[in-house]
Each structure stands twice: as C-alpha cells, then as structure tokens.
N, C-alpha and C positions, 0 to 999 in steps of 0.2 A: 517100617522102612528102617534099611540099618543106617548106623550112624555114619557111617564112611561114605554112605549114598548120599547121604541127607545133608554135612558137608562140603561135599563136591557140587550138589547141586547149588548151594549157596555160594560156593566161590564161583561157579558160573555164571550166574544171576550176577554177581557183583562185579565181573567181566565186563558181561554186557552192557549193564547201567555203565561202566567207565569209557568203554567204548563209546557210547552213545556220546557221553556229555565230550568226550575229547573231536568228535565227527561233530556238534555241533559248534563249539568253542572255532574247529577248523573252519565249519560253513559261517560264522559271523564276524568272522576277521576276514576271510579272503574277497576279494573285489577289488575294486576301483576306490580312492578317497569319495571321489563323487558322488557314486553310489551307494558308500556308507553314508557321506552324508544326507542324501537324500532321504534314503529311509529315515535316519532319526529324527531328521524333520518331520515327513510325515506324521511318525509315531510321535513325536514328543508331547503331545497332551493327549493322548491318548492310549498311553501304557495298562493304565485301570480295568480299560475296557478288555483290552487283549489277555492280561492275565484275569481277567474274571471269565472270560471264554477258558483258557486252560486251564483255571482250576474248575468247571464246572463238566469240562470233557473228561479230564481225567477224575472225579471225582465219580461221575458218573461208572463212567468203566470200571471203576476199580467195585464200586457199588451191586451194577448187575453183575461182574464177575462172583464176587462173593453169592450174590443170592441167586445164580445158576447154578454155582456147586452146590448147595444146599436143596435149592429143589430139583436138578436133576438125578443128585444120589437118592432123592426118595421118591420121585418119580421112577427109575429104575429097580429099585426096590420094592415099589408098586405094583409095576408092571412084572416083576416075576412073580408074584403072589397071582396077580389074575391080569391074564395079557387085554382087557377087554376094555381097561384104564389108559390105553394109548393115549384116545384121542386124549382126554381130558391130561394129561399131565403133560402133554405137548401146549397147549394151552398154555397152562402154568408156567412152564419153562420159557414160553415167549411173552407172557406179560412182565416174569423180570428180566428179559433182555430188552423189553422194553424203557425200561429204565437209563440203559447208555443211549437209546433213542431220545430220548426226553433230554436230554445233557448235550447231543449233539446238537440237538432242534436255539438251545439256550446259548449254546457255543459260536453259531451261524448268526443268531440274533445280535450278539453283542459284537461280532467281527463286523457287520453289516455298521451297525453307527460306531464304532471308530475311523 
C-alpha cells in the first residue's frame, strides 16, 4: 500500500472518529433541562455498569475484528491451495466472530442491572 493511500486512509478514519464524537457531544446536550436531568438521575450510581458494557462491547469487537483478519486470510489462503477446506475454515472464521457475540451477550448483561 503506498504511502499517500495509507495517509489518506488515516486522515479519513480520523474524520470519522471526530465526527462521531462531535454528533455525540450534539446528541447529549440537546433536549429538555428535564430530560437531561432525568437521565443523570437515573444513571447516577450506575455509570460503572454502563461503561463496563461499553468497554466490554467494543473490546470485544475490536477483538474478533482482529482474529477475523487473521483467520480469514488463512482460511483463504487455505482454501485456494485445496477448495475442499471450505467448510471447515468457515467454521473458524465464525468461532472468532464469535467472540464480539460473547461481548455483546456481557454488554446486555450489565445494561440489564443498571
């Protein structure tokens, strides 16, 4: 990958992520007084829980992301040497995306008692 690609691609990812946080920063200030204060009541002893659901969803993700690229370039790489490796490297490829499954399941869990 040339460098100018590889660049670009990183100023775009760095886009998005500022995007992102400025569309949030916008969704948690705009409302009603009332309705902000409501929620931080709700949430007020219960912040621990919530951010232990989002670091354990996106930990996840970011997790199976990683161990899908690694076994699906070798599962493909597999599979052109002898096509007959399908089934089984589809397997594989879904036991670590099972992994963001395992993170959403603990994600649900801890949203549920907050």
């Amino acid at each position: 990958m040339s460098v100018w690609l590889r660049r670009g691609l990183h100023t775009f990812n760095a886009a998005i992520a500022l995007a992102s946080v400025i569309l949030l920063v916008c969704a948690a200030t705009a409302g009603s007084a009332q309705g902000t204060a409501a929620v931080n009541a709700a949430a007020g002893g219960n912040w621990a829980a919530l951010l232990g659901a989002a670091i354990a969803v996106a930990g996840s993700a970011i997790g199976a992301g990683i161990a899908v690229a690694y076994t699906g370039a070798a599962a493909l790489a597999a599979m052109s040497e002898r096509p007959e490796l399908f089934g089984r490297a589809i397997v594989i490829v879904g036991l670590a995306e099972g992994i963001a499954i395992y993170g959403l399941v603990i994600g649900i869990i801890l949203i549920g008692r907050a």
